[in-house]
N, C-alpha and C positions, 0 to 999 in steps of 0.2 A: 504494500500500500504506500502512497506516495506520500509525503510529510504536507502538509496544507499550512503554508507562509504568508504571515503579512510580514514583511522587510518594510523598516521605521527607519525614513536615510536620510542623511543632509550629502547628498553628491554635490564636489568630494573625489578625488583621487581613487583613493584605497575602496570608496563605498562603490564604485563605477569598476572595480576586478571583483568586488563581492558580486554586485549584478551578473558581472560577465561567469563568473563560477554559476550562478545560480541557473542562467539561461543554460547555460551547458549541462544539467545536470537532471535528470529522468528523474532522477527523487524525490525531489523538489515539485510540485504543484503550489506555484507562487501565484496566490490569491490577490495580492493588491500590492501597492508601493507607497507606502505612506510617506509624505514629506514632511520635515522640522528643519527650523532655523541648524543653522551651526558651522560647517566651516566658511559656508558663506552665507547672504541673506535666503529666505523662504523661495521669494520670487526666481533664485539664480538657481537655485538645486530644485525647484520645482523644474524648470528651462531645460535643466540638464539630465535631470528623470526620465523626462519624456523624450528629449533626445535620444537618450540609452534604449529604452522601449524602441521605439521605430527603429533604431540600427541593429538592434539586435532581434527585432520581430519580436516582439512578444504582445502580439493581438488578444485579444481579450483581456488582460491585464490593467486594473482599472490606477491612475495615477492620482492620487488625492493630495490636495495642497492642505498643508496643518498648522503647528503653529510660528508664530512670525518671529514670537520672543518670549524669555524665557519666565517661568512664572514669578517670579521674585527681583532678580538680578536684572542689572541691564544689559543688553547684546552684547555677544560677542563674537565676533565672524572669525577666522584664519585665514583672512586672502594671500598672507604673505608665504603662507604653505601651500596653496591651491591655485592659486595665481585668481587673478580679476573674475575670470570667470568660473573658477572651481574645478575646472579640468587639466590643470598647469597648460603646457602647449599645446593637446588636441582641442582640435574643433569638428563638429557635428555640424550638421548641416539641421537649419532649425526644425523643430520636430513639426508632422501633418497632423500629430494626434491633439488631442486637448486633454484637460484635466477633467478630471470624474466630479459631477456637479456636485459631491456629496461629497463634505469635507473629510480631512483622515481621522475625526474623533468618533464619526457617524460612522466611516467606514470601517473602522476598528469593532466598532460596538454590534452593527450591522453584522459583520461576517463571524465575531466569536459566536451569536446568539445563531444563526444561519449552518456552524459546523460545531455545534458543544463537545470541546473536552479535544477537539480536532485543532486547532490553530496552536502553532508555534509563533509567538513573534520573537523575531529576529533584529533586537533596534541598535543600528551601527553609530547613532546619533544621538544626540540630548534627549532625554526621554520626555519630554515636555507631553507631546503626545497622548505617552501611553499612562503618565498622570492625568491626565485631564481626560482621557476616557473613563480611569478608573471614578474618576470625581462625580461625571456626568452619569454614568452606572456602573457601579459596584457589584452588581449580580456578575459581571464576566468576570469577578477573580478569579470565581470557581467553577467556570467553565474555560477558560485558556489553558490548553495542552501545556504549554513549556514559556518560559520567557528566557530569550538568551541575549546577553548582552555585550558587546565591547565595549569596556570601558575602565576606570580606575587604574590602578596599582597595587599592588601591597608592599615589596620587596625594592624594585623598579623605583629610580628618580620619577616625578611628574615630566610629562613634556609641557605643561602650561604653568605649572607653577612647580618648585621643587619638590611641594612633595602632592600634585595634584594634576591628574589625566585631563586632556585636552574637553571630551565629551562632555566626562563626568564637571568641571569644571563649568561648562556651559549654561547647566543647570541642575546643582546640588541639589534644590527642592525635589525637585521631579524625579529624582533618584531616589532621596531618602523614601518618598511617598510609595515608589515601583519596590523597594527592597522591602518595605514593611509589609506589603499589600499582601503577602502568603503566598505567594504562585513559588512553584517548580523552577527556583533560579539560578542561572549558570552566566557567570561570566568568565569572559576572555580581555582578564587585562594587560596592562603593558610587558607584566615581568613575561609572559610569553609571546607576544607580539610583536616585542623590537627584537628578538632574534630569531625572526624572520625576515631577513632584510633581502629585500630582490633586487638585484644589481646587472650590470649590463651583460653577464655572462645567461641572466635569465633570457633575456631578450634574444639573445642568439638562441637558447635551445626549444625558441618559438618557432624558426625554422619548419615549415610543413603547415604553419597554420594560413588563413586567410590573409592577405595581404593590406587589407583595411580593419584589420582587429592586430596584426602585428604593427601595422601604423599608431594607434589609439593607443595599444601599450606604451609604445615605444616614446609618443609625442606627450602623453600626461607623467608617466613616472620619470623621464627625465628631469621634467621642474620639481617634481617632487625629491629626487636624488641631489638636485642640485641643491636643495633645500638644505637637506639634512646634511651635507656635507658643511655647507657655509653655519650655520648655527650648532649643527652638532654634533660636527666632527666625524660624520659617520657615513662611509664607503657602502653607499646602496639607496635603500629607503625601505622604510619599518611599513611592511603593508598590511596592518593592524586589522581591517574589516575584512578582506578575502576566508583567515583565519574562522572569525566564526562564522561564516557561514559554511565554511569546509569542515566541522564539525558535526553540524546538522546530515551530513553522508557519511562524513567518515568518522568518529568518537574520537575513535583508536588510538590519533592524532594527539592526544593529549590528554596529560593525569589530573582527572578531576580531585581536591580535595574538599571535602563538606568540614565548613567553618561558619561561625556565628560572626558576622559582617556588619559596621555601624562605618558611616560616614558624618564625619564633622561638618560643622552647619556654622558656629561661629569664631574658629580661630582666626587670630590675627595672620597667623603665618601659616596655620594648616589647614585654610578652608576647604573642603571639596575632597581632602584626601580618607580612602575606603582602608579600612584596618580591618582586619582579621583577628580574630579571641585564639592565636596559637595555641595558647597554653588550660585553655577554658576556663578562665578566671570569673566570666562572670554566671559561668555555670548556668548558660542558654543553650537552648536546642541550636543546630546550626539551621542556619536562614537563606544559605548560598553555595553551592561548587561553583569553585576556584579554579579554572585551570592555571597548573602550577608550572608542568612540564609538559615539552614541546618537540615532537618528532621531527625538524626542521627540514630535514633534506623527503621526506615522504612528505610532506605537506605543500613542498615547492614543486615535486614532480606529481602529484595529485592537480594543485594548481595547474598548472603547464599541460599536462595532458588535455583535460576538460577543454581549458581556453581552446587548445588546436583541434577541438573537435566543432567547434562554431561553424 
């Protein structure tokens, strides 16, 4: 039976090879694409959603535009990771589809009640979203199959603040709200994510795929390489969201550990950062799997296959 996805995205670099994983992948019955503010504005990762859909054919696939900003905080986009338009150098050509008239809180709400106990959400982005579904009805807690997330730290520097993940940083509320809420929760945060780094050697063993999908590869992750090299010293690019959604097929990929999980809400220095109860101090049930470790080189050739199968 095939896994029934709504994918929660701010495309987005890394969130546009999770898509492309996802298209490639018979597992996968991707039900909607829900959009959120985050690495760029709504309007731009709405643009470039649908973009994705049309070039990579995914007909029926309904694109909902969500939320703009974050429920607490005020914006924050990453243009200088993503470049102006959130694709670093690729360009699309502008999408013929439109956005599904029914926004992603509705279509969230819409489709867990439509397949109970059936929907996985998959959110690569600020979860703004999937709080404010939870807000507007709370009966899908307990109908939502899995919530999987990328996002946080535990171990892992912050890439947005020292000790706090890019996403999760976007909007702490809507996390704290998502992590409390009781659902089946898995995240994939940095400490396995940044050692995944896909570098120009990747891009060679694209070799045999499509020639306008090894183009898109090629033309978005080099801004994004370029990125990480100039601010973070780091030979590749950390492709964070592909990750989990290669999970949702393959597990195997990586060791879940179940820990009792609290994210800070008002530190001065440590806002936003997700901690883990190691030692079970505060003597709570665990609230979350962790993926902790990461099969690196089966996760990149997993990736790489799928893609050259587009």
């Amino acid at each position: 039976m095939r896994t029934r996805v709504i994918l929660d995205t701010d495309p987005g670099i890394d969130d546009a090879l999770a898509i492309l994983l996802l298209a490639a992948s018979k597992e996968i019955s991707l039900e909607a694409i829900t959009v959120t503010h985050g690495n760029t504005s709504v309007d731009k990762c709405l643009a470039n959603a649908l973009r994705l859909k049309d070039f990579l054919g995914l007909q029926g696939v309904p694109v909902a535009r969500g939320a703009s900003e974050p429920l607490v905080k005020s914006l924050t986009v990453a243009e200088e990771t993503h470049g102006d338009g959130g694709l670093g150098y690729a360009k699309l050509p502008d999408a013929t589809s439109s956005p599904s008239p029914t926004n992603a809180i509705d279509t969230i709400i819409e489709l867990v009640h439509k397949y109970p106990h059936e929907i996985t959400i998959l959110a690569i982005g600020p979860l703004t979203n999937i709080a404010l579904a939870i807000h507007k009805d709370p009966s899908i807690i307990k109908l939502i199959n899995r919530v999987v997330v990328m996002g946080g730290s535990v171990h892992y520097p912050g890439n947005m603040t020292p000790d706090s993940e890019y996403n999760v940083y976007c909007d702490p509320e809507a996390f704290d709200i998502v992590l409390r809420a009781g659902f089946d929760f898995t995240l994939v945060p940095l400490d396995v994510t940044y050692k995944c780094l896909f570098t120009k050697k990747h891009i060679e063993k694209l070799a045999g795929a499509k020639p306008e999908i090894i183009k898109f590869i090629d033309d978005s992750t080099r801004f994004y390489m370029e990125f990480h090299d100039e601010y973070q010293s780091i030979d590749g690019c950390a492709i964070n969201d592909p990750l989990a959604a290669a999970i949702l097929i393959r597990p195997e990929l990586v060791t879940l550990k179940e820990y009792f999980m609290t994210i800070e809400l008002k530190g001065e220095f440590t806002r936003a950062k997700t901690s883990v109860d190691f030692y079970n101090v505060y003597k709570k049930a665990p609230n979350a799997k962790v993926a902790m470790e990461v099969d690196v080189e089966a996760f990149m050739d997993f990736l790489i296959e799928r893609v050259k199968t587009l």
